[in-house]
PDB file of N, CA, C and O in Angstrom, chain B, residues numbered from 101:
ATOM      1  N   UNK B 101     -16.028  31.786  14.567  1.00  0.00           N
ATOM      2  CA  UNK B 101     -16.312  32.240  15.902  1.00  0.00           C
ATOM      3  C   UNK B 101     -17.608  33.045  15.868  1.00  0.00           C
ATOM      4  O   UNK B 101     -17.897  33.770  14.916  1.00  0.00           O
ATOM      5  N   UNK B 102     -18.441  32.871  17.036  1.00  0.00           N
ATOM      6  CA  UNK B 102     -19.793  33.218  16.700  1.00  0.00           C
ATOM      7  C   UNK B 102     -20.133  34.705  17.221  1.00  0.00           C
ATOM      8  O   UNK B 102     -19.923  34.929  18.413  1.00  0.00           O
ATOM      9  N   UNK B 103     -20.672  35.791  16.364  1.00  0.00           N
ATOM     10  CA  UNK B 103     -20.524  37.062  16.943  1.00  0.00           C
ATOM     11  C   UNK B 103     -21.748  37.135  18.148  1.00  0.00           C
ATOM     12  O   UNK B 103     -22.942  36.836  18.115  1.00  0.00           O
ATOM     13  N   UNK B 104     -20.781  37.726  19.321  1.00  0.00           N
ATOM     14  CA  UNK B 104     -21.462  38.477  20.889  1.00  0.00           C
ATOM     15  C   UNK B 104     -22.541  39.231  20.724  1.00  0.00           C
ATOM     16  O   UNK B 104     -22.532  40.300  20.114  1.00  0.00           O
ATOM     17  N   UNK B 105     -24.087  38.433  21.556  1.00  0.00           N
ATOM     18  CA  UNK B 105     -24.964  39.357  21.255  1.00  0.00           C
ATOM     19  C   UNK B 105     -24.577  40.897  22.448  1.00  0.00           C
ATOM     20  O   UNK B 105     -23.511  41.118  23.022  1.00  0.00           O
ATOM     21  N   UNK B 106     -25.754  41.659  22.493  1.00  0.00           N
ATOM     22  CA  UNK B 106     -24.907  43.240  23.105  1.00  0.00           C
ATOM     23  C   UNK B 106     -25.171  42.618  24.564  1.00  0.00           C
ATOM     24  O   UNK B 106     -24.410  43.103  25.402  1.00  0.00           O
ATOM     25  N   UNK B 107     -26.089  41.638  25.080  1.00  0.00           N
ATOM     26  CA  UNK B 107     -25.765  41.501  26.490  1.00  0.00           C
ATOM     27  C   UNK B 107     -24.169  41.081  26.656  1.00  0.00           C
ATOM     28  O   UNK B 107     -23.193  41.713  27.062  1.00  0.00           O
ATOM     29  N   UNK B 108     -24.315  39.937  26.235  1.00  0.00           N
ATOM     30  CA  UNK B 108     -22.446  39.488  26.721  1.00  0.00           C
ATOM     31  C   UNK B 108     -21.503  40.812  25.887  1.00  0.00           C
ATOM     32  O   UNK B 108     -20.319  40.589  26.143  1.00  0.00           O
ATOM     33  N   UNK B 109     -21.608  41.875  25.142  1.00  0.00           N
ATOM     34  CA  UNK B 109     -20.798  42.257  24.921  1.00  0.00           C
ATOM     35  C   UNK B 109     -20.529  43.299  26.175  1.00  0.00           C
ATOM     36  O   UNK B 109     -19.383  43.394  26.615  1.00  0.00           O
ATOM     37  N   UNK B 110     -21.594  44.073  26.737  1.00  0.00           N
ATOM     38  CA  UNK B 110     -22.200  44.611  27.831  1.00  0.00           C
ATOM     39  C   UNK B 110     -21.327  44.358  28.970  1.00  0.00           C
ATOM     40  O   UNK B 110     -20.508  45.134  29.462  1.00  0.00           O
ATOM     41  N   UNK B 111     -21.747  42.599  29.490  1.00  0.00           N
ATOM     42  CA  UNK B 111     -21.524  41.835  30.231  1.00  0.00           C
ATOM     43  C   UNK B 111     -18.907  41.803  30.184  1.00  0.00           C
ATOM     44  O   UNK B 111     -18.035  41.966  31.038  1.00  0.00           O
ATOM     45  N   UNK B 112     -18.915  41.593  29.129  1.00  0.00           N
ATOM     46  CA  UNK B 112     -17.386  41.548  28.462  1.00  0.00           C
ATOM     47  C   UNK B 112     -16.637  42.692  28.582  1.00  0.00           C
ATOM     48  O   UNK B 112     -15.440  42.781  28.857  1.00  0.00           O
ATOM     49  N   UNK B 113     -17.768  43.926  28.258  1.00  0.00           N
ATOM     50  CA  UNK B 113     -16.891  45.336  28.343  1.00  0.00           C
ATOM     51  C   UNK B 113     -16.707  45.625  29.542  1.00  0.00           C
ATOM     52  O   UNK B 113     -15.549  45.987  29.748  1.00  0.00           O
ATOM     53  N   UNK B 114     -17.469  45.619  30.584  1.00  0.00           N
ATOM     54  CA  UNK B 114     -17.633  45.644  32.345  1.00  0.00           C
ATOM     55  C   UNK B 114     -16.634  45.081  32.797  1.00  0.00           C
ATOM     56  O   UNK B 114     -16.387  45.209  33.996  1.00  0.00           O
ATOM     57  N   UNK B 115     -15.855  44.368  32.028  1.00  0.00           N
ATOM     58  CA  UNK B 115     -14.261  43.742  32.695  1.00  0.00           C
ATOM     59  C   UNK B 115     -13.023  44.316  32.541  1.00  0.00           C
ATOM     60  O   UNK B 115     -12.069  44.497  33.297  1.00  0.00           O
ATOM     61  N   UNK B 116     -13.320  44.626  31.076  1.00  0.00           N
ATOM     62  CA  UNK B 116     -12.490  45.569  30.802  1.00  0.00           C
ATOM     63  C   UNK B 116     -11.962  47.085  31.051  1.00  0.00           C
ATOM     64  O   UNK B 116     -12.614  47.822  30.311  1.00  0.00           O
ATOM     65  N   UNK B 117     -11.213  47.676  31.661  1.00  0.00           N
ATOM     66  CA  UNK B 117     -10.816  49.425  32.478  1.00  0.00           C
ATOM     67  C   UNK B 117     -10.731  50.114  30.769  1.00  0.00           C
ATOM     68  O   UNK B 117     -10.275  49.503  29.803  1.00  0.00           O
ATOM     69  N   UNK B 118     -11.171  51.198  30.753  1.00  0.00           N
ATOM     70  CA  UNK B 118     -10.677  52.106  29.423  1.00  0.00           C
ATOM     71  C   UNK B 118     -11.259  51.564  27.912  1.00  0.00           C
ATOM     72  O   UNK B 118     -11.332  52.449  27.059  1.00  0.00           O
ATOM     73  N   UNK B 119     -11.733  50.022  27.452  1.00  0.00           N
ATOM     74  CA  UNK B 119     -12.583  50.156  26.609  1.00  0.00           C
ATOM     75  C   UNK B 119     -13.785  50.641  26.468  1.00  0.00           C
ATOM     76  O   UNK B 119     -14.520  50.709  27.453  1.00  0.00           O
ATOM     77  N   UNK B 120     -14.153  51.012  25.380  1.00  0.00           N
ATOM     78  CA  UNK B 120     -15.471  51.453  25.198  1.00  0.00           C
ATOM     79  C   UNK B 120     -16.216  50.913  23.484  1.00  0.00           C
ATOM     80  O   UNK B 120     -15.697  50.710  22.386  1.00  0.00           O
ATOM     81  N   UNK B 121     -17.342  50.856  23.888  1.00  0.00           N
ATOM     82  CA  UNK B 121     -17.729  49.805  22.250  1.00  0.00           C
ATOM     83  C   UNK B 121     -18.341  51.488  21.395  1.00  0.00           C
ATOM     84  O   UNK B 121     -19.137  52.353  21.757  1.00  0.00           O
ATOM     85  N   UNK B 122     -17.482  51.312  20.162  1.00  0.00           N
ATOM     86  CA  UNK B 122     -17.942  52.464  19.038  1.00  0.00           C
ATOM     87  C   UNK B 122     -18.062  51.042  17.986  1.00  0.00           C
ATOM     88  O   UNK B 122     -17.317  50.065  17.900  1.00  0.00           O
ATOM     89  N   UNK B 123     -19.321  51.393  17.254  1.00  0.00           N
ATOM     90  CA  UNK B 123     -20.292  50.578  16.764  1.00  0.00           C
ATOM     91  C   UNK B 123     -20.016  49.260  16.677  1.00  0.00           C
ATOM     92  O   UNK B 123     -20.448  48.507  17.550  1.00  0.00           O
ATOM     93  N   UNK B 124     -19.626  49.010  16.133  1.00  0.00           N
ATOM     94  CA  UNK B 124     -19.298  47.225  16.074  1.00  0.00           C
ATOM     95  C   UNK B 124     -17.620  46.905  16.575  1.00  0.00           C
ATOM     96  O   UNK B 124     -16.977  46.040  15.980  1.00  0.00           O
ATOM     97  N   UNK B 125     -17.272  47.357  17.228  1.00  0.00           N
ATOM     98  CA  UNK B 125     -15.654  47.219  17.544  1.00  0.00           C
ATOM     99  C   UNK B 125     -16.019  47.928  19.261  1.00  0.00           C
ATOM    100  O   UNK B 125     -17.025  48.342  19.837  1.00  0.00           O
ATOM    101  N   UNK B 126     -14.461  47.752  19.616  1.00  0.00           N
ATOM    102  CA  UNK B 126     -14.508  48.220  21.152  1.00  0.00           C
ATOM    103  C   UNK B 126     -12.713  49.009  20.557  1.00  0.00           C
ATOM    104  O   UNK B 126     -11.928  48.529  19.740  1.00  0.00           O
ATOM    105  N   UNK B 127     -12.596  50.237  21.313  1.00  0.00           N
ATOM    106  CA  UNK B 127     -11.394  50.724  21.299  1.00  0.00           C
ATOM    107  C   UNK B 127     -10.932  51.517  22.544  1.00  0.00           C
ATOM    108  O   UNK B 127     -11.674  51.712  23.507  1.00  0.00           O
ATOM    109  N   UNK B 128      -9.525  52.008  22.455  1.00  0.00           N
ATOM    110  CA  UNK B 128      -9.154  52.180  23.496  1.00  0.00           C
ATOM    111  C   UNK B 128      -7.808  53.268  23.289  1.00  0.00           C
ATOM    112  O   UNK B 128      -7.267  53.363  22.188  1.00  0.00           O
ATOM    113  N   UNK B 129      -7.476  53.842  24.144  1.00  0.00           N
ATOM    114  CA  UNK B 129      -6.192  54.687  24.079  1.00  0.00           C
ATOM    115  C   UNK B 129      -5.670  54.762  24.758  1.00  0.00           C
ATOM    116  O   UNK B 129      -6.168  54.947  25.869  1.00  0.00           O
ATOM    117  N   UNK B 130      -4.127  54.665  24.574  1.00  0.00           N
ATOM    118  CA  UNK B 130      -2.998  54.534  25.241  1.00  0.00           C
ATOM    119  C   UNK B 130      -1.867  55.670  25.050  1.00  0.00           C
ATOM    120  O   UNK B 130      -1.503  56.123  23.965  1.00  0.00           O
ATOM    121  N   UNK B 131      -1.404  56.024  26.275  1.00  0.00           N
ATOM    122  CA  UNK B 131      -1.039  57.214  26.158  1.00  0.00           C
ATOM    123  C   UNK B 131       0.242  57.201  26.577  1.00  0.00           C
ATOM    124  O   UNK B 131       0.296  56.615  27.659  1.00  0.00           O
ATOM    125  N   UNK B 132       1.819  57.765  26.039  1.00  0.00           N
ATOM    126  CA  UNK B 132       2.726  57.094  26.197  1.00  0.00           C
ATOM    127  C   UNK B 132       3.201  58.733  26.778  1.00  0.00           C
ATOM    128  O   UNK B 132       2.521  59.659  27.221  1.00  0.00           O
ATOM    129  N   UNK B 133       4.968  58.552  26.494  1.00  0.00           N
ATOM    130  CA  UNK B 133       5.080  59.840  27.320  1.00  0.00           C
ATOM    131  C   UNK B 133       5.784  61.042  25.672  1.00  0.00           C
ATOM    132  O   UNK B 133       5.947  62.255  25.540  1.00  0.00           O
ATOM    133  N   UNK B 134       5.972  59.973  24.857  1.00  0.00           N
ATOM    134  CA  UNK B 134       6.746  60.785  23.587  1.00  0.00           C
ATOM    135  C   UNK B 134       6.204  59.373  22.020  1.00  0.00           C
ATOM    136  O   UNK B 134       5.692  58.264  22.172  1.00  0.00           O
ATOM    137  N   UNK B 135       6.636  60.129  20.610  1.00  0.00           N
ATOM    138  CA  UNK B 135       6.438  59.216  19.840  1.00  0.00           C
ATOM    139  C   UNK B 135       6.820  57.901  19.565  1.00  0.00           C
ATOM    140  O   UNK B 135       6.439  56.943  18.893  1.00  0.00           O
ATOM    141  N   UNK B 136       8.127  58.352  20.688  1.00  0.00           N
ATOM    142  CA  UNK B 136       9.264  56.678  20.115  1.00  0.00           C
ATOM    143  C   UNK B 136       8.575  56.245  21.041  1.00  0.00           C
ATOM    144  O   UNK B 136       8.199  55.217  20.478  1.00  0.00           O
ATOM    145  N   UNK B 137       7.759  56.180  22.745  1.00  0.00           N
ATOM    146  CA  UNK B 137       7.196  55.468  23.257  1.00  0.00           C
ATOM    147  C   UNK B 137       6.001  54.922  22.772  1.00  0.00           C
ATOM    148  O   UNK B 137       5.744  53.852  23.323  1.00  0.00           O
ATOM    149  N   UNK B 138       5.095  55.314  21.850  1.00  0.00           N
ATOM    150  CA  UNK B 138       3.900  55.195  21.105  1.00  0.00           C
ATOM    151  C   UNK B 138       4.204  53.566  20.094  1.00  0.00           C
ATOM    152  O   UNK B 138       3.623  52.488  19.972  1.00  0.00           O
ATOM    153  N   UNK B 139       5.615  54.302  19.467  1.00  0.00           N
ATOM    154  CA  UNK B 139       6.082  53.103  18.584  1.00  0.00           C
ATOM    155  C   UNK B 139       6.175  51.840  18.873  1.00  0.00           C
ATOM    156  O   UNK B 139       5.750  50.845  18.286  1.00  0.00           O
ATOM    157  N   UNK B 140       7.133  52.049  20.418  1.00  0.00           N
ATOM    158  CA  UNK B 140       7.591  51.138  21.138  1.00  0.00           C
ATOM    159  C   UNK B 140       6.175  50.129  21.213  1.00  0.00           C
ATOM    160  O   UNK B 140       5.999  49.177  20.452  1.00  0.00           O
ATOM    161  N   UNK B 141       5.408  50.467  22.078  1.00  0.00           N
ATOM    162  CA  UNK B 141       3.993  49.978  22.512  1.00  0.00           C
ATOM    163  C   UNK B 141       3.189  49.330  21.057  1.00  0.00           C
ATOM    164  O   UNK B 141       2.601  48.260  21.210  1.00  0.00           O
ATOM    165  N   UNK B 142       3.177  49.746  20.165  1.00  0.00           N
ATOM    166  CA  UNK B 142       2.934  49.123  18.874  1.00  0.00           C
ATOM    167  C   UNK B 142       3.678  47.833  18.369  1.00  0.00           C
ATOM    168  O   UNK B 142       3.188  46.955  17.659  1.00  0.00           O
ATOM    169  N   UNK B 143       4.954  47.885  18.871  1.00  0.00           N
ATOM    170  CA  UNK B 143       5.642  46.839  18.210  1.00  0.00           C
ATOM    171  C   UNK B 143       5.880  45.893  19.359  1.00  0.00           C
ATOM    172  O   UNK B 143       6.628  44.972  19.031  1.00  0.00           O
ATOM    173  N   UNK B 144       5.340  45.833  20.986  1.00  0.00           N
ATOM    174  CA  UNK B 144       5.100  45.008  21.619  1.00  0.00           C
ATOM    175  C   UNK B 144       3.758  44.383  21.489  1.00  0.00           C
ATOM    176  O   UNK B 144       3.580  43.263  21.969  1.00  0.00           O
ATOM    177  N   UNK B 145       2.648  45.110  20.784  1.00  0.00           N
ATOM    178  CA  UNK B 145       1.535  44.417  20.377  1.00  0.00           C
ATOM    179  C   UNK B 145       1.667  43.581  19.157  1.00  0.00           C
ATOM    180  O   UNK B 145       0.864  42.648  19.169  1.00  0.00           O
ATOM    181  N   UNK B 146       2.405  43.623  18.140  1.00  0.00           N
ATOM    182  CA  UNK B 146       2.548  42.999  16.920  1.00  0.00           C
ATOM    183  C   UNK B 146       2.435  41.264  17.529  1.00  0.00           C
ATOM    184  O   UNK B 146       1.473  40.541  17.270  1.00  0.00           O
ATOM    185  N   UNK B 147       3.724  40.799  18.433  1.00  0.00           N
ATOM    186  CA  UNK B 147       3.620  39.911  18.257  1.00  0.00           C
ATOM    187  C   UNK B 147       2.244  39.045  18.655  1.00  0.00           C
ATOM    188  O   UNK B 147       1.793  38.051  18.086  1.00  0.00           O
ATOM    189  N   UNK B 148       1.706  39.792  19.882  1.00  0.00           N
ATOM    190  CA  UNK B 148       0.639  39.025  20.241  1.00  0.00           C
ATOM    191  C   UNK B 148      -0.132  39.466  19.499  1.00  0.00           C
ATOM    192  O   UNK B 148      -1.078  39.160  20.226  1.00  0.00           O
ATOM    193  N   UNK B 149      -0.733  40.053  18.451  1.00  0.00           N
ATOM    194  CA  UNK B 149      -1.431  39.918  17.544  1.00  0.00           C
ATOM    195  C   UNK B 149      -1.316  38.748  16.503  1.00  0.00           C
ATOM    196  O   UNK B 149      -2.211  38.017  16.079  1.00  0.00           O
ATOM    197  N   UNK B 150      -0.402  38.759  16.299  1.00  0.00           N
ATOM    198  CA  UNK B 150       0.530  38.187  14.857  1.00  0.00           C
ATOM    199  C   UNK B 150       0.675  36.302  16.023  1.00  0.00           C
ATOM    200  O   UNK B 150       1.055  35.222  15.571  1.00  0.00           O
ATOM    201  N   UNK B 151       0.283  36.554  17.276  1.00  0.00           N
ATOM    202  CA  UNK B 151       0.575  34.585  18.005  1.00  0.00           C
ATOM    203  C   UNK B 151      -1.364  34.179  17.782  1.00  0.00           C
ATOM    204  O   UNK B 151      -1.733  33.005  17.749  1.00  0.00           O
ATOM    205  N   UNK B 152      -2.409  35.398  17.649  1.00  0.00           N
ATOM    206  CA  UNK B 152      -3.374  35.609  18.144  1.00  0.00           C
ATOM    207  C   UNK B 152      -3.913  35.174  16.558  1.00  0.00           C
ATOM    208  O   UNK B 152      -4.863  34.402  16.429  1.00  0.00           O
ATOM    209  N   UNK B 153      -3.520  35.495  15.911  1.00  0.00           N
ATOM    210  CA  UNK B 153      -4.120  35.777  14.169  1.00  0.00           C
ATOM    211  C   UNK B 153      -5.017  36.735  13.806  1.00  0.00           C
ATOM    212  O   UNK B 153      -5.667  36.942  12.782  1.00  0.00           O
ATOM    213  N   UNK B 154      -4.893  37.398  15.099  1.00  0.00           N
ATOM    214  CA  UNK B 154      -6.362  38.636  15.126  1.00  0.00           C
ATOM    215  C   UNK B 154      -5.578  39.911  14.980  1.00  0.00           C
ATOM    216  O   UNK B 154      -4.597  40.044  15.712  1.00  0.00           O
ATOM    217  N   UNK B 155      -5.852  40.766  14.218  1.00  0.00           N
ATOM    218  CA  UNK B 155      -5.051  41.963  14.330  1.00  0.00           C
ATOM    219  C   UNK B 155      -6.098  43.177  14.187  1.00  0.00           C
ATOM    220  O   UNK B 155      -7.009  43.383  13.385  1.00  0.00           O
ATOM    221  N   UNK B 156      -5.461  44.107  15.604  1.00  0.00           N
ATOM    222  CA  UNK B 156      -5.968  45.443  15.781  1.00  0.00           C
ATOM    223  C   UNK B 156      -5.805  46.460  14.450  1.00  0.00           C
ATOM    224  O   UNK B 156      -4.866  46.451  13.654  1.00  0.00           O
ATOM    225  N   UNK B 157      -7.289  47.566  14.428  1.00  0.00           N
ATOM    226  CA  UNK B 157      -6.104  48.519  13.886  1.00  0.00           C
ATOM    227  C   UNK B 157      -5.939  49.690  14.698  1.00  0.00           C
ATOM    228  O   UNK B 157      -6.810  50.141  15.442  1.00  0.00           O
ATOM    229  N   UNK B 158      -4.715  50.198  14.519  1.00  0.00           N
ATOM    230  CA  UNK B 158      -3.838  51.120  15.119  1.00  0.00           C
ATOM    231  C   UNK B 158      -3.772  52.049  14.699  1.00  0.00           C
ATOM    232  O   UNK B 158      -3.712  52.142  13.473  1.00  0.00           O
ATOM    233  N   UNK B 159      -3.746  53.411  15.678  1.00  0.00           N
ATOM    234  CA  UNK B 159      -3.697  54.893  14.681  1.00  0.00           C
ATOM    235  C   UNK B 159      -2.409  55.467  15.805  1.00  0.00           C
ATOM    236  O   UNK B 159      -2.187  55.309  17.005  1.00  0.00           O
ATOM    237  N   UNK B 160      -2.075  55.835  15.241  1.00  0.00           N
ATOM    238  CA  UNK B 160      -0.878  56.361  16.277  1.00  0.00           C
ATOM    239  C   UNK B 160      -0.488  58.022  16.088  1.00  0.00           C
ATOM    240  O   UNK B 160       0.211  58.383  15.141  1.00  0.00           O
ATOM    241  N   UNK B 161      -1.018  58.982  17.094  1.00  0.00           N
ATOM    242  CA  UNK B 161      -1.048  60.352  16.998  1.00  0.00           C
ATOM    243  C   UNK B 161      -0.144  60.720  18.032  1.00  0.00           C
ATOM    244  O   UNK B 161      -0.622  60.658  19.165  1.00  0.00           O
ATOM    245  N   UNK B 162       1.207  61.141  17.921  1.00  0.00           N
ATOM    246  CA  UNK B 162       2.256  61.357  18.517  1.00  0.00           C
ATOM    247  C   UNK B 162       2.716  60.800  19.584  1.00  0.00           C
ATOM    248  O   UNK B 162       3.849  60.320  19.549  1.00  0.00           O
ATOM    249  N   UNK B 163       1.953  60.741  20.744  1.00  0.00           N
ATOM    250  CA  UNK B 163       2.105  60.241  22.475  1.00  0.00           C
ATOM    251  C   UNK B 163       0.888  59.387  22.387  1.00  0.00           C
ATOM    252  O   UNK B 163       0.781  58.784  23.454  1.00  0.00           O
ATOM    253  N   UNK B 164      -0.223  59.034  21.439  1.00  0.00           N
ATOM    254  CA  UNK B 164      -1.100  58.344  21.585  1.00  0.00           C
ATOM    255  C   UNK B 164      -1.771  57.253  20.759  1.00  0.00           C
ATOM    256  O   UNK B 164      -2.328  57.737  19.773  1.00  0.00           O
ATOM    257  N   UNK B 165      -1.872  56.134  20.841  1.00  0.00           N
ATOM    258  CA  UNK B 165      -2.107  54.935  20.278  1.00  0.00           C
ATOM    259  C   UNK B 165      -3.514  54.847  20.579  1.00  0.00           C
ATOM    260  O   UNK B 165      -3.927  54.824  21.738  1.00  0.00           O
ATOM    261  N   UNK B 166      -4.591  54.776  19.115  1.00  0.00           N
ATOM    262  CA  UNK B 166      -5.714  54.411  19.501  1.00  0.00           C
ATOM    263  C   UNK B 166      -5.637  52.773  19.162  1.00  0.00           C
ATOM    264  O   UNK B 166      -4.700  52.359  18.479  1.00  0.00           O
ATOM    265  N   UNK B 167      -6.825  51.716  19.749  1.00  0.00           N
ATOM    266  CA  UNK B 167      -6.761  50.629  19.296  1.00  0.00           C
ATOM    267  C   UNK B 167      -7.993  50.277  19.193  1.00  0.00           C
ATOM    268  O   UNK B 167      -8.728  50.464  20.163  1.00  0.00           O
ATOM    269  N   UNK B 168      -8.557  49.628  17.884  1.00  0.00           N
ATOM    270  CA  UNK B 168      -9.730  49.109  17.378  1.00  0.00           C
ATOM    271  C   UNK B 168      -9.781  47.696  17.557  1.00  0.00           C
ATOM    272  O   UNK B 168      -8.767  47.097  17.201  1.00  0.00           O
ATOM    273  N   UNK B 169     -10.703  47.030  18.015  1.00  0.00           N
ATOM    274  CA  UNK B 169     -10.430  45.834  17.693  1.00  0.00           C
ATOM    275  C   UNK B 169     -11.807  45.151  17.423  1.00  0.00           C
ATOM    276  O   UNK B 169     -12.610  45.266  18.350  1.00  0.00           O
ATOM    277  N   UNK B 170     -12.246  44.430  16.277  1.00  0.00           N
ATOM    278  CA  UNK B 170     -13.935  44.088  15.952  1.00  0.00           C
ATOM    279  C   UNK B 170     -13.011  42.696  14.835  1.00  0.00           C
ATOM    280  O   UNK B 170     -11.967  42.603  14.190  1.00  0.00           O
ATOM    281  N   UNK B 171     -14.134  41.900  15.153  1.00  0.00           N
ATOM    282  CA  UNK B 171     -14.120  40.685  14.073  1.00  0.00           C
ATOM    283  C   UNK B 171     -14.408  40.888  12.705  1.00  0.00           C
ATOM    284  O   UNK B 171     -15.591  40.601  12.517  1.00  0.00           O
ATOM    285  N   UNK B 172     -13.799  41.289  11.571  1.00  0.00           N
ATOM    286  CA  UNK B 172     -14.030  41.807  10.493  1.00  0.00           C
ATOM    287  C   UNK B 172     -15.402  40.822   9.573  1.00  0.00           C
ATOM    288  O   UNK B 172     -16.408  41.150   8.944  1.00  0.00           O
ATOM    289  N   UNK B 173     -14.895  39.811   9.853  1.00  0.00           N
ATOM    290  CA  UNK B 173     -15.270  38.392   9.360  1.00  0.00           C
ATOM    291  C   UNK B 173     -16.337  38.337   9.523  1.00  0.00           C
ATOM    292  O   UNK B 173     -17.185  38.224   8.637  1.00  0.00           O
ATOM    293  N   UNK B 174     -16.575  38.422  10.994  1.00  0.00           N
ATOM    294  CA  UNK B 174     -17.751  38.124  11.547  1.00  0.00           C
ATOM    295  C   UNK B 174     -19.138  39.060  11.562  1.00  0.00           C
ATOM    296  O   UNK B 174     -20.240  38.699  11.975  1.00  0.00           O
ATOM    297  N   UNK B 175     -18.681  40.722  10.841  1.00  0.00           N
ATOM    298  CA  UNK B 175     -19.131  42.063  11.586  1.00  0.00           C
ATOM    299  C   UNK B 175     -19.375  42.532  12.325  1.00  0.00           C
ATOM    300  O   UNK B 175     -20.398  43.211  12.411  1.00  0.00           O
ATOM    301  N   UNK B 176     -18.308  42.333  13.425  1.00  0.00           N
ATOM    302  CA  UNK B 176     -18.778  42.733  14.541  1.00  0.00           C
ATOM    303  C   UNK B 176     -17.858  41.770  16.161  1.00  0.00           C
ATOM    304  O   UNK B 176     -17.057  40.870  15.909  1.00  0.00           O
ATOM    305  N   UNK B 177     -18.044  42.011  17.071  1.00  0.00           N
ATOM    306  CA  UNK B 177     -17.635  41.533  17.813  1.00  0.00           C
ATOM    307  C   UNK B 177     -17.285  40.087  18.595  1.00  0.00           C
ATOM    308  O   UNK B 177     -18.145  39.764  19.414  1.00  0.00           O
ATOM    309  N   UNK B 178     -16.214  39.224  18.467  1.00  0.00           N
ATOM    310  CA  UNK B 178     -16.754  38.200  19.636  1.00  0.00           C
ATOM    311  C   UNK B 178     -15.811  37.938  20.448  1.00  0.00           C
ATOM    312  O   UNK B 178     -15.176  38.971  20.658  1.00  0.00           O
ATOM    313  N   UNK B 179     -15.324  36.898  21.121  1.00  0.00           N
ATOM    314  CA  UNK B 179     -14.509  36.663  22.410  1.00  0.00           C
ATOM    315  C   UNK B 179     -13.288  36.891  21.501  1.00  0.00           C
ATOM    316  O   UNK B 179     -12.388  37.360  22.197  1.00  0.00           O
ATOM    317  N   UNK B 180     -12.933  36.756  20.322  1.00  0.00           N
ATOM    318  CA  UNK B 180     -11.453  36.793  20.396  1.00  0.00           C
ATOM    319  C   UNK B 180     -11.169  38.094  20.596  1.00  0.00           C
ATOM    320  O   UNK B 180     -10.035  38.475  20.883  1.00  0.00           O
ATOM    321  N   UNK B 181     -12.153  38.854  20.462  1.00  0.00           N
ATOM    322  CA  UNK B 181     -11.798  40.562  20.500  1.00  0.00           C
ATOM    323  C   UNK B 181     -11.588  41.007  21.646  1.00  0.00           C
ATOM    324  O   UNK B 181     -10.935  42.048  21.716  1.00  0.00           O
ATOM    325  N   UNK B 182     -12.048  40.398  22.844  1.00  0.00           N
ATOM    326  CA  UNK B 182     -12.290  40.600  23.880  1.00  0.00           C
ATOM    327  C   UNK B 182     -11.104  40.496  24.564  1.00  0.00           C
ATOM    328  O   UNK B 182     -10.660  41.337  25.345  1.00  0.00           O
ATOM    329  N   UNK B 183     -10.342  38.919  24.103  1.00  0.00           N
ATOM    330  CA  UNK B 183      -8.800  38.201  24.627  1.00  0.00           C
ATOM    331  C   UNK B 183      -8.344  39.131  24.245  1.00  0.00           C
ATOM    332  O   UNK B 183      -7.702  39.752  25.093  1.00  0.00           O
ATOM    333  N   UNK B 184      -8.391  39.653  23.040  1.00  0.00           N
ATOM    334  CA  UNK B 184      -6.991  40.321  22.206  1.00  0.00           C
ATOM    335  C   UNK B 184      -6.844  41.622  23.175  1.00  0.00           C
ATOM    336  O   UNK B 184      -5.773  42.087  23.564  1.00  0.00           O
ATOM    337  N   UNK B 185      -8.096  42.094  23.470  1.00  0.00           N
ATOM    338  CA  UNK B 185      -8.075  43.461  24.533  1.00  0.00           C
ATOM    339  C   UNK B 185      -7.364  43.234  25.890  1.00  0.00           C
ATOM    340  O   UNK B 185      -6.620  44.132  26.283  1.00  0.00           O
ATOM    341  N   UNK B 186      -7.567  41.779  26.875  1.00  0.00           N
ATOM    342  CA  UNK B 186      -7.054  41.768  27.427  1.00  0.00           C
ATOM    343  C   UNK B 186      -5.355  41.951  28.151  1.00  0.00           C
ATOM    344  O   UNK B 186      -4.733  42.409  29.110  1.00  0.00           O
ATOM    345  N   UNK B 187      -5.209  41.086  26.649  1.00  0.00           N
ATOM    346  CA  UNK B 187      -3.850  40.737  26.279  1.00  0.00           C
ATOM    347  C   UNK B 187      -2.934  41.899  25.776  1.00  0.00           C
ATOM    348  O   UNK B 187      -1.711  42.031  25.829  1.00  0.00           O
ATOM    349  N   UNK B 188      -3.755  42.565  25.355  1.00  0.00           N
ATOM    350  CA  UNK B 188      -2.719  43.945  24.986  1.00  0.00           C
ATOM    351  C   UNK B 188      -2.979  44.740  26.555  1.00  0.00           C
ATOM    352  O   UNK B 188      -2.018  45.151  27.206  1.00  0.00           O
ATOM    353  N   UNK B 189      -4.163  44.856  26.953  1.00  0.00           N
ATOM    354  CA  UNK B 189      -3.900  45.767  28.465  1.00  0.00           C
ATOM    355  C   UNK B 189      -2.811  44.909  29.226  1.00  0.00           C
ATOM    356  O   UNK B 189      -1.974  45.522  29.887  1.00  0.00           O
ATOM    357  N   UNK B 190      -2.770  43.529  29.174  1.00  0.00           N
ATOM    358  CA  UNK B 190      -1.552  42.995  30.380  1.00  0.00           C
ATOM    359  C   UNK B 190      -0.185  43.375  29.658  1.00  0.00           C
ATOM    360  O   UNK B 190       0.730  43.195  30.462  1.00  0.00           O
ATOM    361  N   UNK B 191       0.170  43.724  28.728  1.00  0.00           N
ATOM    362  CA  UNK B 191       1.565  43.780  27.392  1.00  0.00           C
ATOM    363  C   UNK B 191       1.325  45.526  27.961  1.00  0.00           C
ATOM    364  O   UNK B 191       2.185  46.253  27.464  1.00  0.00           O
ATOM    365  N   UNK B 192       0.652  46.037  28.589  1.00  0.00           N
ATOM    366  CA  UNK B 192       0.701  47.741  28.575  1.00  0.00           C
ATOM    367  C   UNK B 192       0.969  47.981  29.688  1.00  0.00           C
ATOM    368  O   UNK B 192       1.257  49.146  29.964  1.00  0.00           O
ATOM    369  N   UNK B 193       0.971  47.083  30.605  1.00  0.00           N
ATOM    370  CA  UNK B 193       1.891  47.482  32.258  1.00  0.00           C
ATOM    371  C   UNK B 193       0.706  47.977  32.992  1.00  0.00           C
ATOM    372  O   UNK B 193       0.818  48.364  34.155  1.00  0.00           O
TER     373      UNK B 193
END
């Protein structure tokens, strides 16, 4: 998959509510109301990661889930990163 030059990434992030691009990845935070809700929200992303073959990484600080998501492969960004963002904001209500 071919990595997003910064217009279309530009153009990609402008769709997205709450991402923001930190250097070669785009991330995001999700804010739950306690830890077991944090968990919860983690293990509804697994599968669509795990249907996707693309996997976020995840930091999880009590009530809050950060999410990274960059093409490792590629260094850097391209559309699957973009789906995978979508797809976890529609899985987040």
């Amino acid at each position: 998959m071919a990595r997003l030059d910064e217009d279309e990434i530009a153009r990609r992030l402008s769709a997205l509510e709450g991402w923001a691009l930190e250097g070669n990845a785009i991330t995001k935070q999700f804010t739950g109301a306690d830890f077991a809700g944090s968990v919860e929200f983690v293990n509804r992303l697994a599968p669509i990661a795990e249907d996707m073959n693309h996997h976020p990484d995840l930091a999880i600080a009590w009530n809050t889930v950060t999410v990274t998501i960059s093409t490792h492969s590629e260094g850097g960004l391209t559309a699957l990163d973009f789906e995978l963002a979508g797809r976890i904001d529609a899985s987040a209500g």
